[in-house]
C-alpha positions as CSV (number, residue, x, y, z in Angstrom):
1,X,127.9,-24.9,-91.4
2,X,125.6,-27.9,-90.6
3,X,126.3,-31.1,-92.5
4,X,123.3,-33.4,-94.1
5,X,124.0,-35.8,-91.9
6,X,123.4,-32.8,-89.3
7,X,120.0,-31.6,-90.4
8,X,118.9,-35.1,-91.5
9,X,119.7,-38.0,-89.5
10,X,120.9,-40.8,-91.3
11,X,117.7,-43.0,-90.1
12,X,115.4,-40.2,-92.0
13,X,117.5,-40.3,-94.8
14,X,117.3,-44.0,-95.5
15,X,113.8,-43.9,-94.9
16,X,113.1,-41.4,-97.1
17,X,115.4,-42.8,-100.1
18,X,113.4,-46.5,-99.4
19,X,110.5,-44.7,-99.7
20,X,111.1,-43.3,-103.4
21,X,112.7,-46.2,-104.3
22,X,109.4,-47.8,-103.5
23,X,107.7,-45.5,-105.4
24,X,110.1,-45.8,-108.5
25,X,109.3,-49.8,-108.5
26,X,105.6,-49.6,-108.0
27,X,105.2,-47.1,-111.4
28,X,107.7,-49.3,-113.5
29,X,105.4,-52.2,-112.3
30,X,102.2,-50.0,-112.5
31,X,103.5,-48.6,-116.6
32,X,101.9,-51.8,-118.2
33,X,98.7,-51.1,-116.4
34,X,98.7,-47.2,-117.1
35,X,99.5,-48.0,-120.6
36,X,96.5,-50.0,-120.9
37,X,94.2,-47.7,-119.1
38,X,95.5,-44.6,-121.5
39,X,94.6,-46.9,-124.5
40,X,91.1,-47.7,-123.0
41,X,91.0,-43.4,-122.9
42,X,91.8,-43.4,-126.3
43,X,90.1,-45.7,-127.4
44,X,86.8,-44.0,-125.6
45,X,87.8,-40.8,-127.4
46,X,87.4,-42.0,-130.8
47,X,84.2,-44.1,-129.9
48,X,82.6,-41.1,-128.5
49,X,83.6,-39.3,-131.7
50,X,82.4,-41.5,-133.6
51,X,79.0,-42.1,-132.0
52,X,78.7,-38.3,-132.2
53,X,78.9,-38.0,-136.2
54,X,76.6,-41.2,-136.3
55,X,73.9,-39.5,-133.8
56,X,74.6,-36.0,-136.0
57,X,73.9,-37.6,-139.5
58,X,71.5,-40.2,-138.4
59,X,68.9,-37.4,-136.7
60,X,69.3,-35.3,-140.4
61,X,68.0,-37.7,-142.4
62,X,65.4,-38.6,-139.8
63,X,64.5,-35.0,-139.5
64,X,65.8,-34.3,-136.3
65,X,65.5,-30.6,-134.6
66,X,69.7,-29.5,-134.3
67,X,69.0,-29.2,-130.0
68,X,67.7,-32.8,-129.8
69,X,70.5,-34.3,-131.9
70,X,72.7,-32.3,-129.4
71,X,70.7,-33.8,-126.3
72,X,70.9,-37.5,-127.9
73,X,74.6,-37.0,-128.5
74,X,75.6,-35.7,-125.1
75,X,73.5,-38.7,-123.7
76,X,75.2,-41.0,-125.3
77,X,79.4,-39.6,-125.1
78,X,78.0,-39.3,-121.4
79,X,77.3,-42.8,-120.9
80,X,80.4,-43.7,-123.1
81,X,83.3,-42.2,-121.1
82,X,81.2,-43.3,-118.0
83,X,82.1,-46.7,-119.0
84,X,85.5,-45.8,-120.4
85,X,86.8,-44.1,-117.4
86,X,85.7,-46.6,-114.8
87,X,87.4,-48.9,-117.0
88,X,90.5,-47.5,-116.7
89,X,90.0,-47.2,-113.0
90,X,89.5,-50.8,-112.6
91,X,92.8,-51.7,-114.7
92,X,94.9,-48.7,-113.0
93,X,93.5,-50.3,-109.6
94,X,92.6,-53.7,-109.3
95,X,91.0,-53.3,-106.3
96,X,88.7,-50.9,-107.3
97,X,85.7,-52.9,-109.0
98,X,83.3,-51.4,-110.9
99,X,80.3,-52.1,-108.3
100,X,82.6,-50.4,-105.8
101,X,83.3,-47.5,-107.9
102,X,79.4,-47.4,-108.6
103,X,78.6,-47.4,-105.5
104,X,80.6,-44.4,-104.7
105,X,79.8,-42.6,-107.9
106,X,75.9,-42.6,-106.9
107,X,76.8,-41.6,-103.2
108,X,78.5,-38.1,-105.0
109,X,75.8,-38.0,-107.3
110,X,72.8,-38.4,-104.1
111,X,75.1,-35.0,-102.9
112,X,75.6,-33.2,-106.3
113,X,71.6,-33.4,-106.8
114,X,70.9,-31.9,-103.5
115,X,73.2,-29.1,-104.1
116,X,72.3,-28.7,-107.9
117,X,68.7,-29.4,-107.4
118,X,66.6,-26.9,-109.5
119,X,69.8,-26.7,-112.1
120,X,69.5,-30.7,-112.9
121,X,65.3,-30.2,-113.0
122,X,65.6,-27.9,-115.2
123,X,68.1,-29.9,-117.2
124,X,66.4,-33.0,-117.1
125,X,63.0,-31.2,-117.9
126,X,64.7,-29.6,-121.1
127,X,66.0,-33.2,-122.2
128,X,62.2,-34.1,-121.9
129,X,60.9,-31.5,-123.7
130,X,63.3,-31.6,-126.9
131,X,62.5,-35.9,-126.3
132,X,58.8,-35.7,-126.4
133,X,58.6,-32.0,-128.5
134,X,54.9,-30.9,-127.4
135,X,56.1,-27.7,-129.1
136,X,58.9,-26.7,-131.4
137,X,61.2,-23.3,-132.6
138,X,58.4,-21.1,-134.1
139,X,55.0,-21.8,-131.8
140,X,53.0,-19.5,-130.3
141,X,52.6,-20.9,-126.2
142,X,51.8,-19.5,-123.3
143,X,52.4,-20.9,-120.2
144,X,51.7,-19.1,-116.6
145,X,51.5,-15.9,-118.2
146,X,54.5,-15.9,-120.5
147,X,53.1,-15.9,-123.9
148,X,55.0,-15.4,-127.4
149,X,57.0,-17.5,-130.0
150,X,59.2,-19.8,-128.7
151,X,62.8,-18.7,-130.2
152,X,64.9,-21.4,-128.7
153,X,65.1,-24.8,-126.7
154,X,67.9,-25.2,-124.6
155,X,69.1,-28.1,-122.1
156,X,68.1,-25.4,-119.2
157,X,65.3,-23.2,-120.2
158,X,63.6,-22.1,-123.4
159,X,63.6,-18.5,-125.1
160,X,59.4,-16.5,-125.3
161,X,59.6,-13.8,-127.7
162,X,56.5,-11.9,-126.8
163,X,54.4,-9.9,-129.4
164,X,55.4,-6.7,-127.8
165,X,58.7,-7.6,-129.0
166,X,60.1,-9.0,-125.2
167,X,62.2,-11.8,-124.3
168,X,60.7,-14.3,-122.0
169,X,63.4,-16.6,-120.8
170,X,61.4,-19.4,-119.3
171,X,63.1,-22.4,-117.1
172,X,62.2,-25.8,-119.1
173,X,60.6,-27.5,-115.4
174,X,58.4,-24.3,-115.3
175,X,57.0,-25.3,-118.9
176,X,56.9,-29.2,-117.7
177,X,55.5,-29.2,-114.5
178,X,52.4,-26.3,-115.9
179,X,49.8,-26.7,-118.4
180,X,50.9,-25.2,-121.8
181,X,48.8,-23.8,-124.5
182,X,50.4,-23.9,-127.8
183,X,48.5,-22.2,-129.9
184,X,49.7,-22.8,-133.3
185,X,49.8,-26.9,-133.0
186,X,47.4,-26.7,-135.9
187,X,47.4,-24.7,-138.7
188,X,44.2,-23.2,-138.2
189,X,42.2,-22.3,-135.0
190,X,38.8,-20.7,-134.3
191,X,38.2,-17.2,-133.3
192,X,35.1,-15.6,-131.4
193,X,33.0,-12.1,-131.6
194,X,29.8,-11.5,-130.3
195,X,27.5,-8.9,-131.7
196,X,23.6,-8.2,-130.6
197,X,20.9,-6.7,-132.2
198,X,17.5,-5.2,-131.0
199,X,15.0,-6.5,-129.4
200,X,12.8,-5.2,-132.2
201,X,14.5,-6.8,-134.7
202,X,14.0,-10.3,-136.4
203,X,16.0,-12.6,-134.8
204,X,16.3,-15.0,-138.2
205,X,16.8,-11.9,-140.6
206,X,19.6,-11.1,-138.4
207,X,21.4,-14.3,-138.2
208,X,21.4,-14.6,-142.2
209,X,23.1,-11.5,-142.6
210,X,25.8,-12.0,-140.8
211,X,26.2,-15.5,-141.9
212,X,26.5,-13.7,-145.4
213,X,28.7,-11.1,-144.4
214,X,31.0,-13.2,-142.5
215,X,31.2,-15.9,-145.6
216,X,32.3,-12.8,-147.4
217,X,35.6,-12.2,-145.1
218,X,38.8,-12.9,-147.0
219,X,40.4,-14.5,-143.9
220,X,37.6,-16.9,-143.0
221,X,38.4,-20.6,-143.8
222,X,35.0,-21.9,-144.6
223,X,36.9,-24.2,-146.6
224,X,38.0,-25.7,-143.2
225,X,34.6,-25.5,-141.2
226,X,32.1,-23.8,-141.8
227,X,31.0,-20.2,-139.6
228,X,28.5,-20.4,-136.9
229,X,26.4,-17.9,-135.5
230,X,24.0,-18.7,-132.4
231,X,21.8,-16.4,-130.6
232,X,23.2,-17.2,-127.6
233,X,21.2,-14.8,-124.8
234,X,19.1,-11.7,-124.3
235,X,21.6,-9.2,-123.1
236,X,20.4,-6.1,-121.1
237,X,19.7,-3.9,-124.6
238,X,20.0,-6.5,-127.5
239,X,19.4,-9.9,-128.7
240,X,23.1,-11.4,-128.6
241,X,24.9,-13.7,-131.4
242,X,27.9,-15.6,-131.1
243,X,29.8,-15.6,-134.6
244,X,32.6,-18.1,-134.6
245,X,34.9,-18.8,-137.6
246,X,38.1,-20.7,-138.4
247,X,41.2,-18.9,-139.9
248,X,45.0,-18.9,-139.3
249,X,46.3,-20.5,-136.0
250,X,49.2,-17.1,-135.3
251,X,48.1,-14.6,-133.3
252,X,48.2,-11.3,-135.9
253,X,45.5,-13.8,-137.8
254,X,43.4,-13.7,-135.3
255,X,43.7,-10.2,-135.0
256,X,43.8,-9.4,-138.3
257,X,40.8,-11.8,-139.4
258,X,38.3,-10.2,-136.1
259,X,39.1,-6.8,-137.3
260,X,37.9,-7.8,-141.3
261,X,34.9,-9.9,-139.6
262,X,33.6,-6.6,-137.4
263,X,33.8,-4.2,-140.1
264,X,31.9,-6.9,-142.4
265,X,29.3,-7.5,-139.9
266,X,28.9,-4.0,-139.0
267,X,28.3,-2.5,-142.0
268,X,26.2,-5.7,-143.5
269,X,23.7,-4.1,-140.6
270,X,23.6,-1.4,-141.3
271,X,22.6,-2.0,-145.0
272,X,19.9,-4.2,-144.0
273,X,18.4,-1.5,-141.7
274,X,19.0,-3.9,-138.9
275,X,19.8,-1.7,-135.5
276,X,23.1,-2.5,-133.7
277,X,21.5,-0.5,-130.2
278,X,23.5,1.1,-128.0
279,X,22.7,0.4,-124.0
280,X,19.1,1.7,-122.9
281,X,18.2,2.6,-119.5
282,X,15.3,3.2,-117.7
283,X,14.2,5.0,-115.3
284,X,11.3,4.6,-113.0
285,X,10.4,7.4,-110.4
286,X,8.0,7.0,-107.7
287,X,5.9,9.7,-106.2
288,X,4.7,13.3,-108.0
289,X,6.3,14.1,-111.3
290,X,9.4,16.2,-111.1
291,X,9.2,19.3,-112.8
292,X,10.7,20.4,-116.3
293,X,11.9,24.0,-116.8
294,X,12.8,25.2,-120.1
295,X,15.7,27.8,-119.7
296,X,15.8,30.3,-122.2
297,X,18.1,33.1,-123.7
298,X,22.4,32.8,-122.5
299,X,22.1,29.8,-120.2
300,X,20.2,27.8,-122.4
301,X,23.2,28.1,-125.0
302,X,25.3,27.0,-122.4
């Protein structure tokens, strides 16, 4: 059977045993050092706990949405063991200064944003988004077609709950890089009919009923502004009046508010004797008259 000494030669041996031994010294003369750097850790631990209940309590009182106090306190414990682990580098390695380590952190970060480049838009849009809050949980938007209630604001995208009841999930650099049109920003908006009347019919008559009518609605804020109703053009079979109005800013207002604000104008109208027409056409013929035949008996009944 083959000795030690046999499979490793005495000159490997030694080597190898130097080598540990070297080892062995340079961690008992490295332990002060990586004491020190697992304080630092700790140290950072408790100071990014800490700035984390501070950020948590300070955005309550200021009124803070619960995402954006998330956003601020990621920020920040980001930063924090940024700086508390390249401290601990520094003290671990001496050689290693913090402009080095800097240098080489932005290199891997120049190659992580290539690779990661629509997942850090989107993340740095939604940080963006909850920062400067053009809309917040419970506005109607619409933005490139996806229209509904926003539901949710996340770091990556934000959740559309359409009025058919669909979920829209929209990534947050497609709702910062497009025009966005939130609808409820203000408690009340204006909505917009138009309704004509004959050309027989006077055009002043007309207006003041359906100024009354409309005044009448339940749903119209005239408290807010006022309605307005403008003849606006002649249409191909009736003079036609813009009716605007101001009521509720949500959609099923809207709704809710045109379909009050028809029925009021329409039957207003009518009590007034004032002809809603439906679309005339006429026809001109050129050359003799064409003949007219009365049919009589079965195929007249048909």
């Amino acid at each position: 059977m083959d000795t030690v000494e046999e499979i490793f030669p005495q000159n490997i041996t030694a080597h190898l045993v130097a080598q540990l031994s070297g080892w062995a010294e340079g961690l008992i003369a490295a332990l002060p050092r990586l004491t020190l750097a697992l304080a630092v850790i700790l140290v950072t631990a408790l100071v990014v706990w800490a700035v984390r209940r501070l950020i948590q309590s300070l955005g309550r009182r200021a009124g803070l949405r619960r995402n954006l106090r998330d956003v601020l306190g990621m920020l920040a414990n980001t930063g924090l063991w940024l700086a508390g682990l390249l401290l601990a580098l520094t003290i671990v390695f001496p050689s290693i200064t913090p402009g080095r380590a800097l240098t080489t952190l932005g290199l891997g970060s120049v190659a992580i944003g290539f690779a990661f480049k629509d997942t850090l838009e989107n993340f740095l849009a939604g940080i963006l988004i909850l920062l400067r809050e053009p809309f917040t949980i419970g506005d109607h938007v619409d933005c490139e077609g996806a229209e509904g209630q926003v539901e949710q604001i996340t770091i990556r995208d934000t959740h559309i709950r359409q009025t058919d009841g669909q979920l829209v999930v929209v990534p947050n650099a497609m709702l910062f890089h497009n025009p966005v049109t939130v609808r409820t920003d203000q408690e009340f908006r204006r909505a917009r009919i138009v309704c004509g009347v004959a050309y027989g019919e006077d055009v002043d008559a007309a207006r003041k009923v359906i100024e009354d009518a409309v005044r009448e609605v339940d749903m119209v804020r005239n408290d807010v502004r006022d309605i307005q109703v403008f003849a606006m053009a002649f249409g191909a079979s009736s003079i036609d009046f813009e009716i605007t109005w101001w009521t509720g800013s949500a959609p099923v207002d809207i709704r809710a508010s045109r379909d009050q604000v028809v029925a009021a104008v329409k039957g207003a109208l009518d009590a007034a004797g004032i002809e809603i027409p439906f679309p005339y056409r006429t026809l001109t013929l050129q050359g003799d008259a064409l003949p007219v035949q009365v049919m009589k008996g079965r195929n007249a009944a048909e």
